[in-house]
N, C-alpha and C positions, 0 to 999 in steps of 0.2 A: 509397434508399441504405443503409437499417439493413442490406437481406440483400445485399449485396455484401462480397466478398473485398477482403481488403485484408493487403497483405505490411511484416514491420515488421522490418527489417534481416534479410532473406530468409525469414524465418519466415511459412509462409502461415496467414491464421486466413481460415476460412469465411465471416462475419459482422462485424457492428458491433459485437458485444454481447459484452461484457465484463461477468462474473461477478466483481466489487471484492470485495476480503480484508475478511471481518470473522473474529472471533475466537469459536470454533467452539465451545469448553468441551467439546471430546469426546478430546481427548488425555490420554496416562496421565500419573500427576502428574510423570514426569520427562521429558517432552516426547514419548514415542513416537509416532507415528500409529497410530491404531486401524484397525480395518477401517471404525466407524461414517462416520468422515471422507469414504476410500473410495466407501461409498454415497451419501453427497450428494455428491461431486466426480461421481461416476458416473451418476447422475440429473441430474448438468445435463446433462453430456455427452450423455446418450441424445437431449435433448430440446434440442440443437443451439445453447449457447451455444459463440459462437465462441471466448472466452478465459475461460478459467477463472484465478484467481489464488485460491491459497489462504490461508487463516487464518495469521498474522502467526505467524513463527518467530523463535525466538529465538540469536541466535550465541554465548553464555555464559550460562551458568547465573546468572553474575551480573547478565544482563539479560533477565531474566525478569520479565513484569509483570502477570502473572495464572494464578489459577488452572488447570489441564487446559490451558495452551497448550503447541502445538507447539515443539518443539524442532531443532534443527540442528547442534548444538557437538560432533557425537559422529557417528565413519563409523560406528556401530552404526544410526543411522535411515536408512543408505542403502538399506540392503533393505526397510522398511516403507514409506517412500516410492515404493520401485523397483515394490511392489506396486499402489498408487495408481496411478500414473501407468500402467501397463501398462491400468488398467480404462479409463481415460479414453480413451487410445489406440482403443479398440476403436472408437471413433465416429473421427466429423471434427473434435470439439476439441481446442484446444491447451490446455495448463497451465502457469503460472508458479509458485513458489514466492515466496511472501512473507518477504525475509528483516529482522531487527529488531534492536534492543538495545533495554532499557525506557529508558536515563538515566537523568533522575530521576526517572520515574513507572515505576521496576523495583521490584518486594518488597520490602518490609524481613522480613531474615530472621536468625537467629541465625548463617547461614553468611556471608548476604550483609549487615551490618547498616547500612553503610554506601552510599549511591545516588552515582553518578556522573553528573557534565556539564562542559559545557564551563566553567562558573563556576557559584559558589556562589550563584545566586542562587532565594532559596525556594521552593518551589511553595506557592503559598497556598491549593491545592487540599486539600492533605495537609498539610501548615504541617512537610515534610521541607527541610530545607539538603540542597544535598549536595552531594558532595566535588565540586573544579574538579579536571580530569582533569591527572596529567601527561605530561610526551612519552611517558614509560614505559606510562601506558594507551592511549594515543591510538595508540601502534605496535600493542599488542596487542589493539584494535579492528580497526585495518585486516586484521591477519591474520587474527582470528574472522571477519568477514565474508568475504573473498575466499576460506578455507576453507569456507564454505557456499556460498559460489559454485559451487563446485569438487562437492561433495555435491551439489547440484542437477541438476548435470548430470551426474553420476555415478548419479543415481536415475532419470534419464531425466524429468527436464523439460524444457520447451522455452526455459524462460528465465529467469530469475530479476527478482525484482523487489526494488528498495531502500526500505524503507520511509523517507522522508525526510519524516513527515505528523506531525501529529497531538501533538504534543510531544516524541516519541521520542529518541533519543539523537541519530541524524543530523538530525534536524527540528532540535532545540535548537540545532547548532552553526551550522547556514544563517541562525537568528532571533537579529538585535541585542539582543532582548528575553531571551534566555536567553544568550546568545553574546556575554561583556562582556571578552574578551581580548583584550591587546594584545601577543600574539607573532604568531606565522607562522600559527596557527590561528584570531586574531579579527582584527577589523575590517573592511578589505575583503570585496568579497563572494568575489573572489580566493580569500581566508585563513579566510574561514568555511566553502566550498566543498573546502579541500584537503582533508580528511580524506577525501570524496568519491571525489574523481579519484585519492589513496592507494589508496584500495578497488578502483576498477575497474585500474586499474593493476597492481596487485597482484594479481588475478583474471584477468587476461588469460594472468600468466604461468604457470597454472595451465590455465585452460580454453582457450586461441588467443582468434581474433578473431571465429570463427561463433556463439559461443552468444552469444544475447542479454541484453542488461542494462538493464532499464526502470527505472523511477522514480516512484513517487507521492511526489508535495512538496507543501507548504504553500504557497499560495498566499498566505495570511494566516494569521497568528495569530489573528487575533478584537481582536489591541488597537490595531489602527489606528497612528497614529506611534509607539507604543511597541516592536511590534516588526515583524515581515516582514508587508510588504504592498506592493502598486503604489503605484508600478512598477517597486518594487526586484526584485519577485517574478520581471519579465520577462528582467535578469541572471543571477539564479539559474539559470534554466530553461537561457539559454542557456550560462552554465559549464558547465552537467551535459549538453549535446550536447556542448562541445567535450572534455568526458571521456570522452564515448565512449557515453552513456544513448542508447537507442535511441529510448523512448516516453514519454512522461509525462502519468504520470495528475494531474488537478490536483483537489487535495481542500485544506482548510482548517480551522484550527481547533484548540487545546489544550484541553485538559481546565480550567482554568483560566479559559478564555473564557466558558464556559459552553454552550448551546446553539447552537453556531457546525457544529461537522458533528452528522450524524445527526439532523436538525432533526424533530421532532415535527410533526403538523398537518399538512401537505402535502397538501392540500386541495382545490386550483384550482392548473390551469395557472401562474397566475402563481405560483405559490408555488414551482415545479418549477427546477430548475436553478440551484440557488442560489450558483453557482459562475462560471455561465455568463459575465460579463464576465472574471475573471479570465483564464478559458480563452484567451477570443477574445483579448489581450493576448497570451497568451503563444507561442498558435499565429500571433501576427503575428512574434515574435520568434524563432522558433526552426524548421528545417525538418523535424524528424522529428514524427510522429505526436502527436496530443496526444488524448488521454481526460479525458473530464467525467468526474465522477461527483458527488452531490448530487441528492437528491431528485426523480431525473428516474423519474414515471407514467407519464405517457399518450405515445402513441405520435405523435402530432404533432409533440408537445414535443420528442422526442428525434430526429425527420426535421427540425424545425427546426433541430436545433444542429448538424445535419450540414452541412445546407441553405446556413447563414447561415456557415458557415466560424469556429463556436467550437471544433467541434472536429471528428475524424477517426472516435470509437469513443466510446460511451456506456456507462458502469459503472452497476452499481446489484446490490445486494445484497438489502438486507429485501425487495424483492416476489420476488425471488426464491426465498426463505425461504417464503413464504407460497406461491406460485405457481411449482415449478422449471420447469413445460412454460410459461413465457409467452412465451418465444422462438417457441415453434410457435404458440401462440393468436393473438399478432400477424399471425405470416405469416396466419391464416386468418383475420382479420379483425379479433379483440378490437383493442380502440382504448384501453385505462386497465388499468391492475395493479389489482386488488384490494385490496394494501396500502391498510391507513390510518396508516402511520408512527405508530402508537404505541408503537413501540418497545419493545412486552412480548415480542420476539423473540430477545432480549438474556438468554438464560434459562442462569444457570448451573448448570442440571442440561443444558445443552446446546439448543443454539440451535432453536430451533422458532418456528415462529407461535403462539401464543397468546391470540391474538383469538377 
């Protein structure tokens, strides 16, 4: 099943195999794309991953959460993007853009000194407050995002994807655990979700109804009854089809939790998929596509998750860092990534293997 075509709200991808957003450290410091980008989005491509999604963009300057990351706030990146996406093209994959706000894991900066969320409650990662957002930001998120919507396909990609993962600004207001309001924006999973279907909403009447709009979410937090986790996660998922999400990638984890995504060690099969039940939950709940991604090596592993109905398409990023032709090596036989998840690939002179 990995090398079988599969169409996700008319969009054809060649393959299973999905190229997950990590954060690239090769953009200029005010968000542009570089060409260096280019050349790895274009080395996967040669070497036939079917969905490419890029390094996490950012829709406001003021949600910006790391150094040399990509940008989106500005129709100036439509042409540097426009160039990207034309190399990609040259092969059979498609491209998604990854789009973002930091919340409260955005910069603290002399411009921006104060972090946004949906409530003030700490990050005890960073031991930052910050501010609970009002209707006044929370309008002027929807329209940053569904304006990058609009840039993406104005750059010629094929879809755009919502970062809804990880702690992020839209992650936060989906999790109980960051998400403690009691207007129209918290409680329900309804009311934690609207800012969501705002977005896509708001983007449609910008892009129509052909370009696609995916979704990586949180699955969990990492803290269990404190905040998003099953099988409240199975709701979530399915609000974000009745918005209009075509795909979803299912990842988990804040920064916060500790080593909950990007797990280290992945060593043995069992160690691989470490998402894997969440998924299958959520691909029972919901009918559009659903993508693992989590620690998935060797190639069984991920013909099993096809197999066994957790999921539709299989993400993975670091072996691919290490390995971009493993796409082709599998078709020809290799059976395991190289990768040893040690994660020295997370290099802020720019992403590399470094094993």
């Amino acid at each position: 099943m990995l090398f079988e075509p599969i169409e996700i709200a008319g969009l054809h991808i060649p393959n299973r195999f999905v190229r997950s957003a990590t954060h690239e450290w090769l953009a200029g410091e005010d968000g542009t794309p570089t060409p260096a980008i280019g050349d790895m989005y274009e080395e996967l491509a040669k070497y036939d991953v079917g969905l490419i999604i890029s390094g996490y963009s950012y829709v406001n300057p003021a949600g910006k959460s790391s150094q040399r990351q990509q940008g989106i706030y500005d129709d100036r990146f439509i042409g540097p993007y426009r160039q990207i996406t034309e190399r990609v093209h040259k092969y059979g994959s498609k491209i998604a853009l990854q789009i973002v706000h930091g919340g409260r894991q955005a910069l603290v900066t002399p411009e921006y000194p104060q972090t946004l969320a949906p409530s003030a409650v700490k990050d005890s990662s960073s031991g930052i407050t910050p501010q609970a957002m009002t209707k006044e930001h929370i309008q002027q998120t929807i329209e940053d995002f569904a304006q990058a919507v609009r840039r993406a396909q104005a750059a010629g990609f094929d879809a755009a994807q919502l970062h809804i993962a990880h702690g992020f600004l839209l992650s936060s207001f989906i999790s109980p655990y960051t998400n403690q309001r009691n207007d129209e924006w918290g409680g329900s999973v309804e009311n934690r979700t609207h800012i969501i279907v705002d977005i896509i909403r708001r983007a449609r009447e910008m892009v129509g109804w052909d370009f696609p709009i995916m979704a990586k979410m949180n699955a969990t937090d990492g803290f269990g009854d404190r905040g998003l986790d099953a099988p409240e996660c199975v709701d979530v998922a399915a609000a974000l089809e009745s918005a209009g999400v075509c795909a979803i990638e299912v990842s988990g984890g804040i920064f916060e939790a500790g080593e909950v995504m990007s797990r280290p060690g992945i060593n043995s099969p069992e160690k691989e998929a470490y998402f894997r039940e969440y998924a299958r939950m959520i691909k029972q709940g919901v009918s559009i596509p659903v993508i693992l991604v989590g620690g998935l090596r060797s190639r069984a592993v991920m013909e099993e998750m096809l197999a066994s109905g957790c999921a539709d398409m299989v993400s993975l990023c670091r072996p691919l860092i290490r390995e971009p032709d493993l796409v082709v090596k599998f078709r020809e036989g290799v059976q395991e990534a190289e990768c040893t998840s040690c994660n020295g690939c997370f290099d802020e002179g720019g992403v590399r293997c470094n094993f």
